[in-house]
VEXNU-968443 format. One line per field, with one value per residue (C-alpha): residue in three letters; x, z, y. Coordinates in steps of 0.25 Angstrom, whole numbers, plus 2048, in hexadecimal, padded with zeros to 3 digits. Layout:
# VEXNU-968443
residuo <- c(Ala,...)
u <- c(X,...)
w <- c(Z,...)
v <- c(Y,...)
***
This chain:
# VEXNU-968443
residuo <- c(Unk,Unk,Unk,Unk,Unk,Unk,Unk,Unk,Unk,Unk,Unk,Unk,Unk,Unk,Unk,Unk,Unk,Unk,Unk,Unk,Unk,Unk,Unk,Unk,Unk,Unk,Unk,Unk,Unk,Unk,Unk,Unk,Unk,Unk,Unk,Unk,Unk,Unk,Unk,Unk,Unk,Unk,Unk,Unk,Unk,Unk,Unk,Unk,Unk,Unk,Unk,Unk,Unk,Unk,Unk,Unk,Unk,Unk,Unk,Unk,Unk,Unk,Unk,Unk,Unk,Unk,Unk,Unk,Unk,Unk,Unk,Unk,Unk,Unk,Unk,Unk,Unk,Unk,Unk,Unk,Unk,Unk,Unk,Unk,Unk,Unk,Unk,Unk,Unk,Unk,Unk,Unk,Unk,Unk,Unk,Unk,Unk,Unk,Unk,Unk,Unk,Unk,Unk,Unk,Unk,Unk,Unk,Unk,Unk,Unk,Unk,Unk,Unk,Unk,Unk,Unk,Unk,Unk,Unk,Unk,Unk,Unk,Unk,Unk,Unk,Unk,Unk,Unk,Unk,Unk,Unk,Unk,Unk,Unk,Unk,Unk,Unk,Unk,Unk,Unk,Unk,Unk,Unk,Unk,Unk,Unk,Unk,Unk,Unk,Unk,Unk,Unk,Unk,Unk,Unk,Unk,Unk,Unk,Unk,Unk,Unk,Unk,Unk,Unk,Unk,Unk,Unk,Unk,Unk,Unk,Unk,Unk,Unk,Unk,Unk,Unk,Unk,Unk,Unk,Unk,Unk,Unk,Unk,Unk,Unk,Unk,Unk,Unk,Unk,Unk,Unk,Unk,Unk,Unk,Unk,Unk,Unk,Unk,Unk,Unk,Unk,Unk,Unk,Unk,Unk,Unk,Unk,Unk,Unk,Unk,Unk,Unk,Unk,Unk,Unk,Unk,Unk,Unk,Unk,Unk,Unk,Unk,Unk,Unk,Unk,Unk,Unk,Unk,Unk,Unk,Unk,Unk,Unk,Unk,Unk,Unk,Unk,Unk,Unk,Unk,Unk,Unk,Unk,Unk,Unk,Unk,Unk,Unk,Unk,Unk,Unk,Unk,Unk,Unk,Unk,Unk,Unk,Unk,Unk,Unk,Unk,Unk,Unk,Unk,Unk,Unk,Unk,Unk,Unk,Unk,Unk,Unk,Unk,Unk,Unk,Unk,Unk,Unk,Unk,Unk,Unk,Unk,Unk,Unk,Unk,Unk,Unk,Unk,Unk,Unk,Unk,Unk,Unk,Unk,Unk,Unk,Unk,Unk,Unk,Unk,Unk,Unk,Unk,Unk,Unk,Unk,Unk,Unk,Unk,Unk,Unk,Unk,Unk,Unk,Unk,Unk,Unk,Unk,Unk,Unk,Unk,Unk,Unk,Unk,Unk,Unk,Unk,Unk,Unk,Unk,Unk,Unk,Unk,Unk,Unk,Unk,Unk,Unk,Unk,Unk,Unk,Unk,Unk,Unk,Unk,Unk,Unk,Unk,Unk,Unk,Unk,Unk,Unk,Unk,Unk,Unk,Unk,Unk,Unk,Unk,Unk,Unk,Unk,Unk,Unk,Unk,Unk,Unk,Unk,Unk,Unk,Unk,Unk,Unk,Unk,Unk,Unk,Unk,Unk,Unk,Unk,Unk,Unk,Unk,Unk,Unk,Unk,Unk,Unk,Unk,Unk,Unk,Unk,Unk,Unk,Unk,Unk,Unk,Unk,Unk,Unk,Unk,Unk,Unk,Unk,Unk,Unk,Unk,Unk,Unk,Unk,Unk,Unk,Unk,Unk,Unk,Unk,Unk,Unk,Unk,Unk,Unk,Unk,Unk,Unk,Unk,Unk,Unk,Unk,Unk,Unk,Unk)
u <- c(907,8F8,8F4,8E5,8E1,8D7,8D5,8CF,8CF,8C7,8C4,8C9,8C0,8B3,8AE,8B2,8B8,8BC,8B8,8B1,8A5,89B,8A0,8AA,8A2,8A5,8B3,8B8,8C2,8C2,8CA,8CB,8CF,8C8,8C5,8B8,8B6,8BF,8C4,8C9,8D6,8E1,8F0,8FB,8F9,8EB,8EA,8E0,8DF,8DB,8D9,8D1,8D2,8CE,8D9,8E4,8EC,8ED,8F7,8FA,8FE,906,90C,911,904,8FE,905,900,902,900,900,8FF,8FC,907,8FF,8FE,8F2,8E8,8E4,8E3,8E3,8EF,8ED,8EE,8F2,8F0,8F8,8F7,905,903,8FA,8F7,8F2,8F2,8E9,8E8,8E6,8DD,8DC,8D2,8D3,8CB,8D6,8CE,8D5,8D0,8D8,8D5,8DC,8E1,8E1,8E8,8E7,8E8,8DA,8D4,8D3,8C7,8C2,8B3,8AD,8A0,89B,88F,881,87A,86C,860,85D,865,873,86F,877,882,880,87E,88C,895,895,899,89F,896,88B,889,880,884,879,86C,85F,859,856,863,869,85E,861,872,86F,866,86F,87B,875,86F,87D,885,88C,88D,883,88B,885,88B,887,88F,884,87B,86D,865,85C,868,866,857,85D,868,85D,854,862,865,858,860,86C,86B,864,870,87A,881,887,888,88E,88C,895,894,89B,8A3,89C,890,896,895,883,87A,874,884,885,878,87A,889,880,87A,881,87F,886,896,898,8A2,8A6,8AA,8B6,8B5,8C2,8BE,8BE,8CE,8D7,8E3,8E2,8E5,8EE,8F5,902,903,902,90B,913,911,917,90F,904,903,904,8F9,8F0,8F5,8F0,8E2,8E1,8E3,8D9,8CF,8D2,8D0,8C3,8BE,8C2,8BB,8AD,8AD,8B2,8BA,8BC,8AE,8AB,8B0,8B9,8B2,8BC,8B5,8C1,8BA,8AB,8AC,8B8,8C2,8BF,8B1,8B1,8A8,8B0,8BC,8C8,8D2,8D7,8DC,8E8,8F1,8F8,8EA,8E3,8EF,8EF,8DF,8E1,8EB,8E4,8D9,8E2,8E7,8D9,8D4,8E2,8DE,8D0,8D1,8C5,8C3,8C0,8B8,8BC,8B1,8AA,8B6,8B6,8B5,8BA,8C8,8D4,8D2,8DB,8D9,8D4,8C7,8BF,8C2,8B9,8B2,8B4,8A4,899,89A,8A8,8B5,8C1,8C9,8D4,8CD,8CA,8D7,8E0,8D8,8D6,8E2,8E1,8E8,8E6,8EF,8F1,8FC,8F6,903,8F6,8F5,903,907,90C,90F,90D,918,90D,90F,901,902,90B,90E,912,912,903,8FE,8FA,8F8,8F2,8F1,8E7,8E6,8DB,8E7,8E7,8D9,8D9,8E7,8E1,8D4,8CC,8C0,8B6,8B6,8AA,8AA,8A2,8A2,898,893,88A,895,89F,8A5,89D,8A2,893,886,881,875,880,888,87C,87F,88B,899,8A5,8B0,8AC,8AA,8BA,8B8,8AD,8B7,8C3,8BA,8B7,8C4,8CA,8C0,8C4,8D2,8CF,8C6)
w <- c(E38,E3B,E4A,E4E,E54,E5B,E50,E5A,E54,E5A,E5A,E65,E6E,E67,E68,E5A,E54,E45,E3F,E32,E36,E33,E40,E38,E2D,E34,E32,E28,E21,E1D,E24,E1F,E25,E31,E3A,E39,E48,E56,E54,E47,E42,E3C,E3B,E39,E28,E2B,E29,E29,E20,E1F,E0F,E12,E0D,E19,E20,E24,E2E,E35,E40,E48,E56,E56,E49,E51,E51,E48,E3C,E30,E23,E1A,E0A,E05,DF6,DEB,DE0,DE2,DD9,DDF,DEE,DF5,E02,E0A,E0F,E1E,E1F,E30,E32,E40,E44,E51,E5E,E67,E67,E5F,E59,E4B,E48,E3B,E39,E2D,E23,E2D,E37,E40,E49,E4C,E54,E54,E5E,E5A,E61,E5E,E66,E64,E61,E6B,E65,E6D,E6E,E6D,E76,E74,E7A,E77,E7B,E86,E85,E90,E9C,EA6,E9E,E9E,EA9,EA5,E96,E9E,EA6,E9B,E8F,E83,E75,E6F,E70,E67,E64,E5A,E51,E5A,E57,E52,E5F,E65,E59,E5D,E6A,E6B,E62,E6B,E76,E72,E6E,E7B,E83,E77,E71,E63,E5F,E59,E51,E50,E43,E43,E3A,E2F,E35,E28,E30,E36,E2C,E32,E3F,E3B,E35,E43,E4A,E43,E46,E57,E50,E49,E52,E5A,E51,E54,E4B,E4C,E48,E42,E41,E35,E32,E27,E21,E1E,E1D,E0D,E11,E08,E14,E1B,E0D,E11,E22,E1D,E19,E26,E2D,E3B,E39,E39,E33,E39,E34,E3D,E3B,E42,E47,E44,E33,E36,E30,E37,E46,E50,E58,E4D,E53,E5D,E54,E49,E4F,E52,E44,E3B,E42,E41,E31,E31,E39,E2F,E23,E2B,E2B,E1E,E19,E21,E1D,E0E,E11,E16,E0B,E02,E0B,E08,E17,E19,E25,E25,E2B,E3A,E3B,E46,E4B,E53,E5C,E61,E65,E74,E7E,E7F,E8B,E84,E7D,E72,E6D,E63,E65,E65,E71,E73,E7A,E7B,E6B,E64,E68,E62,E57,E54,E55,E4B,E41,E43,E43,E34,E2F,E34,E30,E21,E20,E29,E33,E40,E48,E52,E5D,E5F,E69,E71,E7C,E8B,E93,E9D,E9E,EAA,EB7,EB9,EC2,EBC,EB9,EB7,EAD,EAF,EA1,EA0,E96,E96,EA0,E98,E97,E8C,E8B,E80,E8B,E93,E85,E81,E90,E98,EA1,EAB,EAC,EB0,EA9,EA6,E97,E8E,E83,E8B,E8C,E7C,E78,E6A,E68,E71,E78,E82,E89,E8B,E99,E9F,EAC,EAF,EAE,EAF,EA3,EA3,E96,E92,E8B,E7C,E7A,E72,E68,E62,E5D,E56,E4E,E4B,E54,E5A,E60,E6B,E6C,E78,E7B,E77,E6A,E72,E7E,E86,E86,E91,E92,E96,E99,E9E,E94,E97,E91,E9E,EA9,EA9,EAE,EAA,EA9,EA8,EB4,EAB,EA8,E9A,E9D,EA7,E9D,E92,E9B,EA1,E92,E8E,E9B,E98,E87,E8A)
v <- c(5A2,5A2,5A7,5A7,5B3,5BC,5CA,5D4,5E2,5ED,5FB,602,60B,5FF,5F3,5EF,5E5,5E5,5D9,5D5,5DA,5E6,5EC,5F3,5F8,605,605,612,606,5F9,5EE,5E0,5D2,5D5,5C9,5C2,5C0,5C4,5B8,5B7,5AE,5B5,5B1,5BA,5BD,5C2,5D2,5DC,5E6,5F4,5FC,609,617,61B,615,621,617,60A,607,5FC,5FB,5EF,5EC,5DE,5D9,5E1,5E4,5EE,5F0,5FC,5F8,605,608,60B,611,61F,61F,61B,61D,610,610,606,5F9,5F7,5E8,5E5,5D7,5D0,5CB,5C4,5C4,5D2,5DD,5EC,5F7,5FD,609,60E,61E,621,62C,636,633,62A,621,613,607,5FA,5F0,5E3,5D7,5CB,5BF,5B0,5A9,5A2,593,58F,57F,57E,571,568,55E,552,55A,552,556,555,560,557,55B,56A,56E,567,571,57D,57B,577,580,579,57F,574,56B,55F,554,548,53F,544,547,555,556,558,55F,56B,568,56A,576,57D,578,57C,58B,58D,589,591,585,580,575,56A,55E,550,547,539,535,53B,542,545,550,556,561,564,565,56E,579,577,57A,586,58D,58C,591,59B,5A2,5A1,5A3,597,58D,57B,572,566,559,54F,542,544,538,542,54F,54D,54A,556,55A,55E,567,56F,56F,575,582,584,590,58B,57E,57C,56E,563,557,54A,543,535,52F,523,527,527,51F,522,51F,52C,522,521,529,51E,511,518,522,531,536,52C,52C,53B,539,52E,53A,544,538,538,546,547,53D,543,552,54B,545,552,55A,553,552,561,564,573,57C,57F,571,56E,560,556,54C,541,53C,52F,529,52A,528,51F,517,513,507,50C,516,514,50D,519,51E,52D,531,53F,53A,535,543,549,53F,544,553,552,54B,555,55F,55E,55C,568,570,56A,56E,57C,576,579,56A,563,558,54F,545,547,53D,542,539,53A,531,52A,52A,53B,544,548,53A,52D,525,517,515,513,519,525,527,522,527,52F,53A,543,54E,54C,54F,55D,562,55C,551,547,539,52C,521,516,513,515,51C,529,52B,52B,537,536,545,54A,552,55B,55B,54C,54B,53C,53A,52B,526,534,53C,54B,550,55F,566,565,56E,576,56C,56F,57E,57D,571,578,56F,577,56F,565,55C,553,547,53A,533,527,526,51F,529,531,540,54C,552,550,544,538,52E,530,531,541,540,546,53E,545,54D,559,559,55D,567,56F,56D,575,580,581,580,58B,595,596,598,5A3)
***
């Protein structure tokens, strides 16, 4: 069984911790399997060990969290030293203590914690000294831009470095001089020490250019998977049944999982899922309407893809709309103001309605609670480190969409009455 965890181990009396670093070249033995980071994953088979001649003794604490083994050697002929084998069993806390041949004592605490699966959020970049109040008030995880000039490439980059966000690129199509663009950014990068991320279709992740990009170390490479290259809708569970829709879903995903495979696509790429073009109150988007089941429908088709190719994902142009009939806003349903339930499904949300759509619950879930015509919905924000899914991109791709920032297309106004802004930050207060 595989737990993530938090692998803290430091000298006691220091401000040291033992990682795989040069900060330990110091140390009189030689320990392997030490953690890259402080926040390092580990399950319950991982182990570090200890082979030194100038080890005496190691002890641990708490052998129920932190077990140890000594291999000693059986041939009496040649002076090896032991093997101290440290295994983790199981989340708390402990010391080990490791006396050299001098007979010099040093404990190191342990700390074991479950890791912290952190969502990071994004939104569309709305550029012009007008919206840069609005920029300074909301910090954001990232910024991005999608099929805009050089101009605004450099510009979401140096705007995203100076607010301490990740610079995200959007390519629905093929730019031939994004490569130039890329070299001028990194000049901003580097000097930050920060990485992007840039967004292909999958139709040109196969380009020349996409071969030589893939070399630049400040850029991590997504590929975007449209919803509309599917061949198995995602209300398949209501027009087939839950159980033969879910092994259609698991058919799509596996089709997909194929097609990546060959395009060369492994865990070093990071999976884009483009749910939909705009809300679904607006006429120009796609004909598909999310509820509670089709949400649940998508995460688990993107859910075995990313479980097959070991990648981490990314939830794009995720409409910003609410449900009507609630307490926050009630849209007109007009450019730039429709309706939707994307927002009220991940953060929690109540609306009323006597639509029979909203109340299906093919899924048996728990979160979605009906009481007559009034729908409560919780959180399902949950949902999204289990399944590997990382990044939340908000915002809808067309001009006439609902906007949850500061943006020209909607006169500078927010409309959503900053609901989903408030429901990061209060998602952000209680995970940190």
């Amino acid at each position: 069984m595989e737990i993530k965890l938090h692998l803290n181990i430091k000298e006691a009396g220091t401000n040291s911790y033992l990682l795989n670093s040069s900060e330990n070249k110091d140390l009189p033995f030689k320990v392997e399997g030490l953690p890259d980071t402080l926040s390092a994953k580990y399950s319950v088979d991982d182990c570090i060990i200890i082979t030194d001649k100038n080890v005496k003794s190691i002890t641990s604490n708490n052998t129920d969290v932190i077990d140890l083994k000594i291999l000693k050697n059986k041939n009496i002929f040649k002076q090896i030293p032991p093997v101290y084998k440290i295994l983790f069993k199981k989340l708390g806390s402990g010391s080990l203590t490791i006396v050299d041949k001098s007979n010099v004592k040093r404990s190191f605490g342990i700390f074991l914690d479950r890791k912290k699966e952190t969502i990071k959020f994004g939104n569309l970049l709305s550029t012009g000294s007008k919206y840069e109040k609005f920029w300074e008030k909301w910090s954001t995880d990232v910024l991005y831009v999608e099929n805009t000039s050089n101009t605004d490439v450099l510009n979401c980059v140096k705007t995203s470095l100076k607010k301490g966000s990740t610079p995200c690129i959007v390519l629905t199509e093929q730019k031939n001089n994004i490569e130039k663009t890329l070299q001028q950014c990194s000049v901003y990068l580097e000097q930050s020490q920060q990485q992007m991320i840039l967004i292909l279709p999958i139709k040109i992740v196969k380009e020349q250019w996409v071969s030589r990009v893939k070399k630049l170390d400040f850029v991590n490479l997504g590929v975007l998977l449209n919803m509309e290259d599917m061949e198995t809708s995602l209300d398949c569970t209501r027009t087939m049944g839950y159980e033969k829709g879910l092994y259609f879903l698991q058919r799509e995903a596996n089709r997909s999982i194929e097609k990546l495979k060959r395009l060369g696509i492994d865990n070093r790429w990071l999976l884009c899922f483009d749910q939909n073009k705009s809300d679904m109150a607006n006429k120009d988007h796609l004909p598909l309407k999310f509820n509670n089941d089709i949400w649940l429908n998508y995460l688990f088709y993107i859910a075995k893809i990313n479980k097959a190719l070991d990648c981490q994902a990314l939830l794009y142009s995720i409409p910003t709309g609410l449900l009507n009939r609630n307490d926050i806003h009630n849209h007109t349903n007009t450019k730039c103001d429709y309706e939707d339930g994307s927002v009220f499904f991940f953060f929690g949300g109540k609306f009323t309605t006597t639509s029979s759509f909203y109340k299906e619950n093919t899924w048996k879930d728990s979160k979605l609670k009906i009481n007559g015509d009034v729908i409560t919905v919780e959180p399902h924000l949950d949902l999204l480190p289990m399944n590997n899914i990382k990044y939340m991109l908000f915002g809808s791709k067309l001009n006439t969409g609902t906007t949850s920032v500061y943006s020209p297309f909607s006169v500078g106004k927010v409309m959503d009455k900053e609901f989903l802004i408030n429901s990061i930050k209060k998602y952000k207060a209680k995970i940190f």
